[in-house]
PDB file with one MODEL, atoms N, CA, C and O in Angstrom:
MODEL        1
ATOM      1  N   UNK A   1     -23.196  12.887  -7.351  1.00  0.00           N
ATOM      2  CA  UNK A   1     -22.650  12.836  -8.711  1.00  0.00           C
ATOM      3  C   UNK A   1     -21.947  11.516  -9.039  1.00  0.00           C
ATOM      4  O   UNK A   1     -22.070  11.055 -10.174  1.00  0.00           O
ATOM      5  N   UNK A   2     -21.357  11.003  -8.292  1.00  0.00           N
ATOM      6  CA  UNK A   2     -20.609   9.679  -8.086  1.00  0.00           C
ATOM      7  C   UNK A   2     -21.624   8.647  -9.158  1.00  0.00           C
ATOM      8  O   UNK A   2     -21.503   8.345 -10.345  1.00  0.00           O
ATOM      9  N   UNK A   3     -22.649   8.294  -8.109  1.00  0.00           N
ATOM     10  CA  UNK A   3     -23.598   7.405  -8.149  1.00  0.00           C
ATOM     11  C   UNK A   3     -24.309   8.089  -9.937  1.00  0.00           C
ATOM     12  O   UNK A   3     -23.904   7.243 -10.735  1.00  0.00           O
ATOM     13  N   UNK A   4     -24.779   8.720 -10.405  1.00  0.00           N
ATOM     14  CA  UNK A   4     -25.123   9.444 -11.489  1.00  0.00           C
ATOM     15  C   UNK A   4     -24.027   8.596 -12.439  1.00  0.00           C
ATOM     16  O   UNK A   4     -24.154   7.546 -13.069  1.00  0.00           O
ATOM     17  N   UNK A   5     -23.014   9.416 -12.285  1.00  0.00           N
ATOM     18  CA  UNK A   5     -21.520   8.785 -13.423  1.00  0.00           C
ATOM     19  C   UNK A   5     -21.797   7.120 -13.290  1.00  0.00           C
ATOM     20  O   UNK A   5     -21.817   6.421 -14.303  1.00  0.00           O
ATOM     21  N   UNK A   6     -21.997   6.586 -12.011  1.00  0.00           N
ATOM     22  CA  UNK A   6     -22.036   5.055 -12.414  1.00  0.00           C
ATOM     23  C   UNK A   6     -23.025   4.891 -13.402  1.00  0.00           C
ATOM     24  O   UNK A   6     -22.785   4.636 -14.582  1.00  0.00           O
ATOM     25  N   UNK A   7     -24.366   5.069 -12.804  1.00  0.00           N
ATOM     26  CA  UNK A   7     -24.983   4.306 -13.818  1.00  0.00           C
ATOM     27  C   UNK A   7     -25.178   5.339 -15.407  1.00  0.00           C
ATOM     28  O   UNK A   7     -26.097   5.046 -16.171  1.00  0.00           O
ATOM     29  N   UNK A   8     -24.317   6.395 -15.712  1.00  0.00           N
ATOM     30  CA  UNK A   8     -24.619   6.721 -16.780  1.00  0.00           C
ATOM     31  C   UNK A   8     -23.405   5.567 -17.236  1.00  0.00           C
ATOM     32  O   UNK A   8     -23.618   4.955 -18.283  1.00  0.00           O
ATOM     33  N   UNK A   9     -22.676   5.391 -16.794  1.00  0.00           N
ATOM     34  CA  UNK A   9     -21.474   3.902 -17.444  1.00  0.00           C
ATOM     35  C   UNK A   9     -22.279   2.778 -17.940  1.00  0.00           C
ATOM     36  O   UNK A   9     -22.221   2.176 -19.012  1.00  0.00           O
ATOM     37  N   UNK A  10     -22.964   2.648 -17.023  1.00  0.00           N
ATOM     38  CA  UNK A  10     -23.124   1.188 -16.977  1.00  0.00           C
ATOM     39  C   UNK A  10     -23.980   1.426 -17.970  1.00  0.00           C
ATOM     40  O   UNK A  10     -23.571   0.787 -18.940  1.00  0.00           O
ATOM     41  N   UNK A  11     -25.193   2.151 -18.307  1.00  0.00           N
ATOM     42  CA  UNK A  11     -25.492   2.851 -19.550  1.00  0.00           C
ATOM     43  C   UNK A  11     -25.069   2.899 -20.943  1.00  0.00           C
ATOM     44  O   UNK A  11     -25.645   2.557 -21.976  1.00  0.00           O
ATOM     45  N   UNK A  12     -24.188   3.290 -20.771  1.00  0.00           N
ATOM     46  CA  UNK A  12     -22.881   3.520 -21.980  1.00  0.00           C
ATOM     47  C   UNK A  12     -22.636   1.984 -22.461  1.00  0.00           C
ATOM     48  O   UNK A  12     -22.754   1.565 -23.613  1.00  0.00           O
ATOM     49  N   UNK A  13     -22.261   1.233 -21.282  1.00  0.00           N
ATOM     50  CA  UNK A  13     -21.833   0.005 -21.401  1.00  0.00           C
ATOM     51  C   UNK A  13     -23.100  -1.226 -22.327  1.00  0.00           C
ATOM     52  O   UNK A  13     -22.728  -2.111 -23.098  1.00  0.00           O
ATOM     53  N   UNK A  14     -24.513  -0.943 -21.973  1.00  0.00           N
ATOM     54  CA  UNK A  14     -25.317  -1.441 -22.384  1.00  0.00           C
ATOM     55  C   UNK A  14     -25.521  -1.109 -23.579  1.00  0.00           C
ATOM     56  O   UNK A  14     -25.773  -1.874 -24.510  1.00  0.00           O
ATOM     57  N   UNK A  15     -25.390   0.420 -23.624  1.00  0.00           N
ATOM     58  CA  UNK A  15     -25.923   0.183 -25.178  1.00  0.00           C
ATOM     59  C   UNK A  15     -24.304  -0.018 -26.449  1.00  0.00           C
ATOM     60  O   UNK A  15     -24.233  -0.048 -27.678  1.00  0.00           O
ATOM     61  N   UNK A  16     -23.382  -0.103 -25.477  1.00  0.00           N
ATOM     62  CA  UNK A  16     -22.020  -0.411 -26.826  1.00  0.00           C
ATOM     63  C   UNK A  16     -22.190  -1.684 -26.982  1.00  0.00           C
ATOM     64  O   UNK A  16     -21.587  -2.155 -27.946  1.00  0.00           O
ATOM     65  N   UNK A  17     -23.025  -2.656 -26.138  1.00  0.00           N
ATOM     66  CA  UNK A  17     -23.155  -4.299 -25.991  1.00  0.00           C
ATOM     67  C   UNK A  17     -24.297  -4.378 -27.065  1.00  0.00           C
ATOM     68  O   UNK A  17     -24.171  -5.188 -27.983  1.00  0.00           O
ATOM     69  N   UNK A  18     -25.517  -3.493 -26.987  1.00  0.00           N
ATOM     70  CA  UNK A  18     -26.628  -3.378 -28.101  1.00  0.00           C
ATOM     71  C   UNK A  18     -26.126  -3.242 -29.129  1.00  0.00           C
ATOM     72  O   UNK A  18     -26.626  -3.925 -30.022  1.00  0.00           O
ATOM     73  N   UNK A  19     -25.064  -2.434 -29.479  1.00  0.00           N
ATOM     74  CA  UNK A  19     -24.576  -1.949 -30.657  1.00  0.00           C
ATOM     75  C   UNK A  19     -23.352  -3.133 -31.108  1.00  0.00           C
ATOM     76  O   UNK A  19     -23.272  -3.196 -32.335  1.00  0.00           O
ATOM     77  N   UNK A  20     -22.735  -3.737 -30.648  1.00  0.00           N
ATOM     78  CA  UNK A  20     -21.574  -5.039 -30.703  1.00  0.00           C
ATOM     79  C   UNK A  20     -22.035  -6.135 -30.538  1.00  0.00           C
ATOM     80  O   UNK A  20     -21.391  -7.141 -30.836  1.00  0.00           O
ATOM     81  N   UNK A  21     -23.173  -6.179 -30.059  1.00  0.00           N
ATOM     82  CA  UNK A  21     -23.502  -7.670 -29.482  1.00  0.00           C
ATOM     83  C   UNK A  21     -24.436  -8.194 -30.598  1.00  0.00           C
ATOM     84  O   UNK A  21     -25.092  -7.454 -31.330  1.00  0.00           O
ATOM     85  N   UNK A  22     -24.431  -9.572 -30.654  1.00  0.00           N
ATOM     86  CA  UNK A  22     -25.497 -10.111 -31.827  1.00  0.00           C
ATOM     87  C   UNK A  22     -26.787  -9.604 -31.837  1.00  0.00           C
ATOM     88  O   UNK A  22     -27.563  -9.411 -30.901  1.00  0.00           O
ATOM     89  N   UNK A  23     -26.906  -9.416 -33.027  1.00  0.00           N
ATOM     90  CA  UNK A  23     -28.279  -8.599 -33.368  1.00  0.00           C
ATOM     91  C   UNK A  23     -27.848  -7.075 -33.803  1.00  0.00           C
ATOM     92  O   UNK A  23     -28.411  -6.435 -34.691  1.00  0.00           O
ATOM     93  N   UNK A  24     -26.586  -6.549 -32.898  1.00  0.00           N
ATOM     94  CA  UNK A  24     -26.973  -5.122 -32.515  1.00  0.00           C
ATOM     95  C   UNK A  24     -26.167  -4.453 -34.405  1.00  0.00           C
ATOM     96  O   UNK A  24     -25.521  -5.077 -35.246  1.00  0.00           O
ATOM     97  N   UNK A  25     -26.574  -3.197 -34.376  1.00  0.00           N
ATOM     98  CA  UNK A  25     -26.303  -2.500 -35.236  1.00  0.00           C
ATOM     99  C   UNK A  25     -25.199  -1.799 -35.329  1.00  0.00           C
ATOM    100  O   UNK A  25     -25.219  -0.805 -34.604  1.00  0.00           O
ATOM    101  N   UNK A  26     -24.111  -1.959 -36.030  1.00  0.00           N
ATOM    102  CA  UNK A  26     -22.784  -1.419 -35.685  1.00  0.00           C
ATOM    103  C   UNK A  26     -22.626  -0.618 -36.772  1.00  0.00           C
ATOM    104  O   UNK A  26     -22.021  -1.053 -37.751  1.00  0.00           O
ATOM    105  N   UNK A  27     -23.150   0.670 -36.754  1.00  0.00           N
ATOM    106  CA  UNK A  27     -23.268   1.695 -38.349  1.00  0.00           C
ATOM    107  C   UNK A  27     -21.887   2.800 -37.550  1.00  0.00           C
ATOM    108  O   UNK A  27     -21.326   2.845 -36.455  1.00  0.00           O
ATOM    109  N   UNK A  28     -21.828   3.446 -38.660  1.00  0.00           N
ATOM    110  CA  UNK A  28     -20.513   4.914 -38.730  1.00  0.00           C
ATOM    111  C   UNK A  28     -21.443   5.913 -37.523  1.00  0.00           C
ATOM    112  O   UNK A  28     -20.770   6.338 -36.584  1.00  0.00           O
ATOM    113  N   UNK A  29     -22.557   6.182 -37.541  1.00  0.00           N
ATOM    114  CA  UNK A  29     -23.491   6.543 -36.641  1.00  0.00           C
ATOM    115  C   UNK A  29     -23.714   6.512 -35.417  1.00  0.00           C
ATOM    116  O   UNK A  29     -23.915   7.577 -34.834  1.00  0.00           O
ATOM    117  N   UNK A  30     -23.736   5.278 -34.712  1.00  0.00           N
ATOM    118  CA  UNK A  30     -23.509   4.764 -34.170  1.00  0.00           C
ATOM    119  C   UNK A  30     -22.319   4.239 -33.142  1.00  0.00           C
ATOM    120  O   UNK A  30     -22.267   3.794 -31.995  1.00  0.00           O
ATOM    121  N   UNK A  31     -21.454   4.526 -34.143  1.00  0.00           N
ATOM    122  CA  UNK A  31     -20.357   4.559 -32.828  1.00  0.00           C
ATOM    123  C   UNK A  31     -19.938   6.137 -33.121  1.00  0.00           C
ATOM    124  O   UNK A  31     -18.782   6.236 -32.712  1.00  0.00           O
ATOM    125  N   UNK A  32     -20.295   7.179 -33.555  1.00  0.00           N
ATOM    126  CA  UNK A  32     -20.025   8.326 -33.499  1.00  0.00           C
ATOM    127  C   UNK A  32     -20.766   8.692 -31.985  1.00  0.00           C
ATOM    128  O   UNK A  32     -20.185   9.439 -31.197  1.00  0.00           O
ATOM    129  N   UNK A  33     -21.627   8.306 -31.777  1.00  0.00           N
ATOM    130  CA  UNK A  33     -22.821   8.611 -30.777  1.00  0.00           C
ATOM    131  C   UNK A  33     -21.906   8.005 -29.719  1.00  0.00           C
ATOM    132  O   UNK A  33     -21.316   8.670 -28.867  1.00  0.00           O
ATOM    133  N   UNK A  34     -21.837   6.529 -29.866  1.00  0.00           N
ATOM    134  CA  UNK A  34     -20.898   6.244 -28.495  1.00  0.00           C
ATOM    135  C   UNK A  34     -19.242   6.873 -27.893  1.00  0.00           C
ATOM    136  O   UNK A  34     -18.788   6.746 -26.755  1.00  0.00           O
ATOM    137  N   UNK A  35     -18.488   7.673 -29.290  1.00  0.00           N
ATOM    138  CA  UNK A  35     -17.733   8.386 -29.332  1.00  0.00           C
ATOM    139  C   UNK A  35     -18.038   9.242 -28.292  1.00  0.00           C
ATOM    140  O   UNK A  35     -17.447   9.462 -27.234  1.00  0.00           O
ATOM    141  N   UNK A  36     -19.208   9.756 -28.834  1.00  0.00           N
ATOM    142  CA  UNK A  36     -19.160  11.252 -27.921  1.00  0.00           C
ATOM    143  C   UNK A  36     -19.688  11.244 -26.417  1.00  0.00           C
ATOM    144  O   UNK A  36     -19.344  12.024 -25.529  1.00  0.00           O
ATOM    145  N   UNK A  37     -20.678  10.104 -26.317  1.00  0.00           N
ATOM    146  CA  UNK A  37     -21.253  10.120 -24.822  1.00  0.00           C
ATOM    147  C   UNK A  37     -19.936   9.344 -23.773  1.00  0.00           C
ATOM    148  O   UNK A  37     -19.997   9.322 -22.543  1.00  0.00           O
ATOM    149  N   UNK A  38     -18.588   8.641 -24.749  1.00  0.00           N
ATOM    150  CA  UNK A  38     -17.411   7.897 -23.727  1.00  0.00           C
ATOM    151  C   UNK A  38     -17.175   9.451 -23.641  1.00  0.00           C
ATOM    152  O   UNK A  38     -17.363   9.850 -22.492  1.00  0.00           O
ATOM    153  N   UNK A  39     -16.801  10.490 -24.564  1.00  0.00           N
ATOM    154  CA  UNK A  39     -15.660  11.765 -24.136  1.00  0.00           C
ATOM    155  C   UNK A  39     -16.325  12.519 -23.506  1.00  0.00           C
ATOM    156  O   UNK A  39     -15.792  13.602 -23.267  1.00  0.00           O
ATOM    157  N   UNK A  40     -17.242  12.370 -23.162  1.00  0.00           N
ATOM    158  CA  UNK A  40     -18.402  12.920 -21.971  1.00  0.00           C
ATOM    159  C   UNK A  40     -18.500  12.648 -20.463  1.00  0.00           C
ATOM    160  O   UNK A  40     -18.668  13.344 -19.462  1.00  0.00           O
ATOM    161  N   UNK A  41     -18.263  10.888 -20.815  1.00  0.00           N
ATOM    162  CA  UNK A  41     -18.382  10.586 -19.609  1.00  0.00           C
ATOM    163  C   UNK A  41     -16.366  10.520 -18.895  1.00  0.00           C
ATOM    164  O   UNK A  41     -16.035  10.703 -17.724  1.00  0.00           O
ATOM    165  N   UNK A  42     -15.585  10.262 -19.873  1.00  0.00           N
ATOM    166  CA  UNK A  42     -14.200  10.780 -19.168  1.00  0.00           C
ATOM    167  C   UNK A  42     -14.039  11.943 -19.042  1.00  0.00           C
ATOM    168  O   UNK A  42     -13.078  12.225 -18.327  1.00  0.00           O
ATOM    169  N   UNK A  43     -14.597  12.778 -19.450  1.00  0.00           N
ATOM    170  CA  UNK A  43     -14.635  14.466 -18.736  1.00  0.00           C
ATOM    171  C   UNK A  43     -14.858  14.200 -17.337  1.00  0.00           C
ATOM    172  O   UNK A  43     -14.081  14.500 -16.430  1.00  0.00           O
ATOM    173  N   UNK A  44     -16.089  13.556 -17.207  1.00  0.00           N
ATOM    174  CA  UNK A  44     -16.772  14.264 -15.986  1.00  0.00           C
ATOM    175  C   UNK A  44     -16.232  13.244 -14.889  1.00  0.00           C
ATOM    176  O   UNK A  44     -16.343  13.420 -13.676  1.00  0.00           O
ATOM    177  N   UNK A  45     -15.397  11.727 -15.740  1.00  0.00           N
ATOM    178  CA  UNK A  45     -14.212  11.111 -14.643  1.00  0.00           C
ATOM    179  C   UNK A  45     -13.570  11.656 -13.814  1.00  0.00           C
ATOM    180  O   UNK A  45     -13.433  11.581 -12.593  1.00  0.00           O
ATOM    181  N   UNK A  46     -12.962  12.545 -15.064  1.00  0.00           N
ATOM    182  CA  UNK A  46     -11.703  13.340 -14.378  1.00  0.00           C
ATOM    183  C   UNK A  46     -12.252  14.470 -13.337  1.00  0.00           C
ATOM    184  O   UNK A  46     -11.749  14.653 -12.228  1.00  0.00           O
ATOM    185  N   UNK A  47     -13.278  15.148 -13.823  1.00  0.00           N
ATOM    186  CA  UNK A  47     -14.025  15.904 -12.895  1.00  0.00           C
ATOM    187  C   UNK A  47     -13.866  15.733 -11.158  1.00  0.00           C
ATOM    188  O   UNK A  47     -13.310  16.391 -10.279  1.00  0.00           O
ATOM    189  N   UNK A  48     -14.798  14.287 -11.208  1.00  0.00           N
ATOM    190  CA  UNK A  48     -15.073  13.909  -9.827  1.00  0.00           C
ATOM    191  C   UNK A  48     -13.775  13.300  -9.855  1.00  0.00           C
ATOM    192  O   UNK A  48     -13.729  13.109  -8.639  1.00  0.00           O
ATOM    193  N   UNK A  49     -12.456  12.746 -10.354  1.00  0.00           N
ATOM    194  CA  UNK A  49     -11.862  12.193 -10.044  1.00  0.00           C
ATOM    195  C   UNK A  49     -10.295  13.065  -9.153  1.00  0.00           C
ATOM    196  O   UNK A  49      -9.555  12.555  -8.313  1.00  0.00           O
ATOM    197  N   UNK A  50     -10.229  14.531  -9.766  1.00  0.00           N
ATOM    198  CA  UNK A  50      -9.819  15.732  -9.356  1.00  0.00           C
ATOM    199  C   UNK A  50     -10.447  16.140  -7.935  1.00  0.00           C
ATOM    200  O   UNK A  50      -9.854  16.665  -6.992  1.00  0.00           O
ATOM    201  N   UNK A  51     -11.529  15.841  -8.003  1.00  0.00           N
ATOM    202  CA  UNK A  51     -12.048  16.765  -6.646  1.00  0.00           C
ATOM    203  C   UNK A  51     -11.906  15.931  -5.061  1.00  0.00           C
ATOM    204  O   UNK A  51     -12.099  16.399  -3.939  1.00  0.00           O
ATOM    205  N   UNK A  52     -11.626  14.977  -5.340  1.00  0.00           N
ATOM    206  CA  UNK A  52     -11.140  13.753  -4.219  1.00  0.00           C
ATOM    207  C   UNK A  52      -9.722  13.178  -4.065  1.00  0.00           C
ATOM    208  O   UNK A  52      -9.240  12.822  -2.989  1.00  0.00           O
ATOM    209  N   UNK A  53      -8.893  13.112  -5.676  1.00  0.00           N
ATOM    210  CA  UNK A  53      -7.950  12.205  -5.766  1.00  0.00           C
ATOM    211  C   UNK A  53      -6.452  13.026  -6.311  1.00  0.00           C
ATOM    212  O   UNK A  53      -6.535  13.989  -7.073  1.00  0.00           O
ATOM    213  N   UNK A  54      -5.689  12.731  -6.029  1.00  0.00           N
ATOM    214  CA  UNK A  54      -4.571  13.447  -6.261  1.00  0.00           C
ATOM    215  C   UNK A  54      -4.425  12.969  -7.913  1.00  0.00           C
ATOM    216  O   UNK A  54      -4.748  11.832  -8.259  1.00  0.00           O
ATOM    217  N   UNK A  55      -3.899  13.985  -8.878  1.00  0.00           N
ATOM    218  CA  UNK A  55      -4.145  13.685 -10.288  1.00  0.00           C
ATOM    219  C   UNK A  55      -2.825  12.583 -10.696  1.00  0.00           C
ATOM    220  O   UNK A  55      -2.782  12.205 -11.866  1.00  0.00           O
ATOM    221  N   UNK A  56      -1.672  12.037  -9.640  1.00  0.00           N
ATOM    222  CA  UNK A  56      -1.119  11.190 -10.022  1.00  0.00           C
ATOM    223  C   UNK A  56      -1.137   9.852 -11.102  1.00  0.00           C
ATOM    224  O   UNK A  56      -0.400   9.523 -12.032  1.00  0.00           O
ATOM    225  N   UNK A  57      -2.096   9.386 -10.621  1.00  0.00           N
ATOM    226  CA  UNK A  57      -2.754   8.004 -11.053  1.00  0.00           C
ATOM    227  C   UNK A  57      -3.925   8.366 -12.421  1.00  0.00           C
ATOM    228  O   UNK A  57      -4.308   7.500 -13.208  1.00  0.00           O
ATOM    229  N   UNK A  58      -4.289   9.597 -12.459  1.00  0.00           N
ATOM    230  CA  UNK A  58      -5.886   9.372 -13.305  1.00  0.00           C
ATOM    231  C   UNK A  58      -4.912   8.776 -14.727  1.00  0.00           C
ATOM    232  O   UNK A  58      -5.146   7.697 -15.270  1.00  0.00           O
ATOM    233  N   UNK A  59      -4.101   9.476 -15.044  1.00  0.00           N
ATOM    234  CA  UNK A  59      -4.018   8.904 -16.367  1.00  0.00           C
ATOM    235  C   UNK A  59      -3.473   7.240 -16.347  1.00  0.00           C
ATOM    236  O   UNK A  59      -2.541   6.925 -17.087  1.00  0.00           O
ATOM    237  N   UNK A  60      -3.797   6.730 -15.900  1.00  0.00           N
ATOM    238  CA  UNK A  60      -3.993   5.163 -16.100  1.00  0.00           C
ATOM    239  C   UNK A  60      -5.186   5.189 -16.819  1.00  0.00           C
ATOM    240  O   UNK A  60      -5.320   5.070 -18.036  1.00  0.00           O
ATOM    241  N   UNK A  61      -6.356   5.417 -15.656  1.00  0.00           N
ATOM    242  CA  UNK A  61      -8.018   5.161 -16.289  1.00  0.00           C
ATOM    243  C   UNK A  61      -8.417   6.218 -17.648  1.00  0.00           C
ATOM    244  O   UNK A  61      -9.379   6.019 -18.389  1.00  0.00           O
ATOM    245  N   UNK A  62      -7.467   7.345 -17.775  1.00  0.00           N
ATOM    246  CA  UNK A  62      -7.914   8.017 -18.899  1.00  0.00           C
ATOM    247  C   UNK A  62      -7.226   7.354 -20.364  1.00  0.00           C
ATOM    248  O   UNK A  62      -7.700   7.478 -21.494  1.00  0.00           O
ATOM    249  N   UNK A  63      -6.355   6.844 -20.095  1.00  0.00           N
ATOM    250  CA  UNK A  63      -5.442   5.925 -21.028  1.00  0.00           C
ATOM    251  C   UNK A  63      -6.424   4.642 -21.638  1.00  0.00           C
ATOM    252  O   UNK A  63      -6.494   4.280 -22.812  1.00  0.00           O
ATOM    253  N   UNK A  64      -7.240   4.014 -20.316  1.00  0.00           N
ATOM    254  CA  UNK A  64      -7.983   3.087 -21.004  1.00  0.00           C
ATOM    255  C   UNK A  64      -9.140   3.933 -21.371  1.00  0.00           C
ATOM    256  O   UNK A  64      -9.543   3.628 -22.494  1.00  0.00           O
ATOM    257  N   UNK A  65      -9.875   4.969 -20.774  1.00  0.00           N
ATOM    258  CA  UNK A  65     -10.846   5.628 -22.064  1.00  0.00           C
ATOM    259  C   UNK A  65     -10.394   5.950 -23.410  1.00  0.00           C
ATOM    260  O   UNK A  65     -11.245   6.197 -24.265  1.00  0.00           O
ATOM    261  N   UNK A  66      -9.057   5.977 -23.722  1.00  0.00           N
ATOM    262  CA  UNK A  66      -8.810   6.455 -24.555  1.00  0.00           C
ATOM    263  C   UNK A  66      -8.585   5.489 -25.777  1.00  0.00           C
ATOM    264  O   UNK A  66      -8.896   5.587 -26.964  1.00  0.00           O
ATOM    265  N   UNK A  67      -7.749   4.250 -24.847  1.00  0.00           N
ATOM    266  CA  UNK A  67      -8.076   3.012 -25.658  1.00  0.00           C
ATOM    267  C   UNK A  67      -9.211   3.009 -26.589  1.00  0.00           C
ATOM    268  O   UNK A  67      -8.997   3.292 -27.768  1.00  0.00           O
ATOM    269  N   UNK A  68     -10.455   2.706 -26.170  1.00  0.00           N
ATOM    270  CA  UNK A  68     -11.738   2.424 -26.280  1.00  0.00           C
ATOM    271  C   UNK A  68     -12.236   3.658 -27.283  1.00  0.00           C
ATOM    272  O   UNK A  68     -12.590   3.410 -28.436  1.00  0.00           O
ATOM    273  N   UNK A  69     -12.232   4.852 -26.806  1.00  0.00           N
ATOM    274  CA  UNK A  69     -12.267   5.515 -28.164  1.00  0.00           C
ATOM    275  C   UNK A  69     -11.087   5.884 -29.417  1.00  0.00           C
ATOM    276  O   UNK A  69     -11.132   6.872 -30.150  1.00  0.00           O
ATOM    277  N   UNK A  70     -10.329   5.100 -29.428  1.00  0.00           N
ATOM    278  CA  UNK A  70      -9.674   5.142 -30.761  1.00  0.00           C
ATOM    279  C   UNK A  70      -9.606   3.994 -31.666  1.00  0.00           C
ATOM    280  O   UNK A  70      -9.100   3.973 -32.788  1.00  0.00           O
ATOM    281  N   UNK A  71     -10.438   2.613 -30.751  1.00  0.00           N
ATOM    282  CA  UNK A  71     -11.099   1.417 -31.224  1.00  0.00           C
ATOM    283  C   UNK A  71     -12.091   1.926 -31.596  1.00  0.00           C
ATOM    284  O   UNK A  71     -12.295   1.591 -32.763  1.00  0.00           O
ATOM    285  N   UNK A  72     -13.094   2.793 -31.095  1.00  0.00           N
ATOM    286  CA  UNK A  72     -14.570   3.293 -31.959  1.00  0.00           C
ATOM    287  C   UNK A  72     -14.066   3.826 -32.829  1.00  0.00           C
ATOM    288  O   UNK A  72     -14.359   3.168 -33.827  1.00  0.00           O
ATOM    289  N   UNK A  73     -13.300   4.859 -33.176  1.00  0.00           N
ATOM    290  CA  UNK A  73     -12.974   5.808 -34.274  1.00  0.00           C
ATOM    291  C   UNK A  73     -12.892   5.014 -35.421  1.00  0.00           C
ATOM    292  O   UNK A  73     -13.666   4.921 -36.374  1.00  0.00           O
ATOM    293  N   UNK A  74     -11.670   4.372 -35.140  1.00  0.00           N
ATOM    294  CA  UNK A  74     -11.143   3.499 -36.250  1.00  0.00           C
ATOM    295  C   UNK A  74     -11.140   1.869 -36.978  1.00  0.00           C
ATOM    296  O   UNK A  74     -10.474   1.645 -37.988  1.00  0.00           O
TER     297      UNK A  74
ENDMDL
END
């Protein structure tokens, strides 16, 4: 599952670069879509990140997902 979550990131990551990056299409649509596949993929952070790691620390990395989707929102 580890390996899965990476490259669905790195995924994520490519197409918010398609969608931000020159050329790419930056519609209301569009980052609704990337909205929902980031609160997807910090679910399933915390998921694997619970089943190994003491929950001390996660909210650092959920803080910066969270960043990132309230820059898409708004």
């Amino acid at each position: 599952p580890y390996w899965i979550f990476a490259v669905d990131t790195l995924r994520h990551a490519a197409r918010k670069t398609s969608i931000f990056g020159r050329g790419g299409r930056d519609t209301a649509q569009a980052r609704r879509e990337l909205c929902a596949e980031l609160s997807g993929l910090m679910r399933r952070f915390k998921t694997l990140w619970l089943a190994r790691n003491r929950p001390s620390e996660i909210r650092i990395t959920l803080k910066r997902y969270q960043r990132v989707l309230d820059s898409l929102s708004g």
